[in-house]
N, C-alpha and C positions, 0 to 999 in steps of 0.2 A: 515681762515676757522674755522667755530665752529663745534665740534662732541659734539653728544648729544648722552649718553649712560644712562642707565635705569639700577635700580638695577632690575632685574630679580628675582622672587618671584617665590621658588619652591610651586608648588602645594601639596596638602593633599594628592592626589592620589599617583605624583609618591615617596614622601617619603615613603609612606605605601608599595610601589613596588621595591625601593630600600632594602629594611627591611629583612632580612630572617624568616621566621614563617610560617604560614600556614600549609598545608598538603601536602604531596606526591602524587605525580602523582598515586602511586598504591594505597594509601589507599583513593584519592577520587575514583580512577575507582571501588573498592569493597565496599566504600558505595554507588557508582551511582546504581550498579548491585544487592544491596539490597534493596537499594528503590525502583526498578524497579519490584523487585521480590515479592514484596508485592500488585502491580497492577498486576499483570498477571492473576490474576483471575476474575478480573473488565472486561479488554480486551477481554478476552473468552466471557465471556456474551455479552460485545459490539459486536463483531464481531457475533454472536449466532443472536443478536436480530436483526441485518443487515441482516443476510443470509437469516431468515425468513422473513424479511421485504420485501428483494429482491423475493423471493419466493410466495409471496404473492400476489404481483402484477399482477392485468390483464390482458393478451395481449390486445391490442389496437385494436378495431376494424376496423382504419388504419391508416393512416401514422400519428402521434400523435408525434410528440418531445416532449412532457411535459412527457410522458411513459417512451423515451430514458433518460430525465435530472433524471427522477428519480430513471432508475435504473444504471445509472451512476454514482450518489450520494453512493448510497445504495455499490456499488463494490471498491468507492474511501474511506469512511468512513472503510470497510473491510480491505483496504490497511495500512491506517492512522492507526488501532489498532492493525495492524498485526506486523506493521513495527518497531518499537522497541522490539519485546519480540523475532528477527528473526525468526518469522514463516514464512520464504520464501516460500514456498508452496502457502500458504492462497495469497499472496503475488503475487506471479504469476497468478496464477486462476484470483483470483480479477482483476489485470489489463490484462490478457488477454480478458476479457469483455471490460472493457476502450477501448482498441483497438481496438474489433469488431465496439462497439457505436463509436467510432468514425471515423473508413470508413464506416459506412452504407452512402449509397446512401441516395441523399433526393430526389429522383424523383421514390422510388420505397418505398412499406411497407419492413418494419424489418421485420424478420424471428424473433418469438419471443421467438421459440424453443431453439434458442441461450442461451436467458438469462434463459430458465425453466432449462438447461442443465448445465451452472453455476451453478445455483444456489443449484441444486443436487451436483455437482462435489465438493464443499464449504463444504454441509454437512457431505460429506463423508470424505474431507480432515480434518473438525476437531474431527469426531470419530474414524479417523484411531491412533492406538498408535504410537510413534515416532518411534519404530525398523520397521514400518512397511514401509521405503525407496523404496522398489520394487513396492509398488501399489501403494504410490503417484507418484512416478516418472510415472508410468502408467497413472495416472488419468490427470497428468499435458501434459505428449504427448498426450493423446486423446485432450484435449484441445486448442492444439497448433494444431491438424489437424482441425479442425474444423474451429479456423482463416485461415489455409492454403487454406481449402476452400472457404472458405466464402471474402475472401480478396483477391484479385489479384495481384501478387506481394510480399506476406508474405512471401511464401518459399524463394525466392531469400536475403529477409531482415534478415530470420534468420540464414542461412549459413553462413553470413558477417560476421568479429572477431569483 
């Protein structure tokens, strides 16, 4: 019986992985959080120039899915800039839109009042100041009745852990 063995050849990678050097886990987490902290004022205007966008939009004279894709776009792009600076607020609002557009019925028109109500709710969540936790937490429960309304079956899904 012949065995046939191979010199095995470390790679470049895991030598470099082998190696001690690099940075620590905390001082890359404090430069991720100042790189980070230097876009946050990019995202404000993203987010600023979405909520307007979404706000702008005409209700549909009727049943239109090109109306819902866009202002589906418009509350998903709100999420995407929100979601690394944890504006959780902006963040919920945003997709609690997603989730009305996406139980709307297709055999009836959108209430479009929905999204004009969004997209007021957005505005106010980014001029409210950060100590001001009692009227977003407000702004965000009126929003979550209004799926409760609007969706059959919400209230049950948000009581769930």
């Amino acid at each position: 019986m012949t065995v046939i063995t191979h010199n095995r050849r470390r790679s470049r990678l895991s030598t470099l992985v082998d190696q001690p050097g690099g940075v620590s886990v905390g001082v890359a987490l404090t430069q991720a959080r100042a790189n980070l902290a230097g876009l946050e004022a990019r995202s404000r205007e993203i987010i600023a120039e979405q909520v307007a966008a979404l706000a702008a939009l005409p209700a549909p004279a009727a049943a239109d899915e090109r109306a819902l894709d866009q202002a589906y776009a418009h509350a998903s792009a709100v999420i995407d800039a929100a979601s690394p600076f944890a504006l959780d607020d902006l963040c919920a609002a945003a997709a609690n839109l997603c989730d009305l557009i996406d139980a709307a019925p297709e055999d009836r028109p959108f209430d479009w009042r929905v999204v004009t109500v969004h997209a007021q709710a957005l505005r106010l969540l980014l001029t409210l100041p950060p100590e001001a936790a009692d009227a977003r937490a407000q702004v965000l429960d009126s929003l979550k009745d209004v799926l409760k309304a609007k969706v059959p079956g919400a209230a049950e899904s948000d009581a769930q852990p």
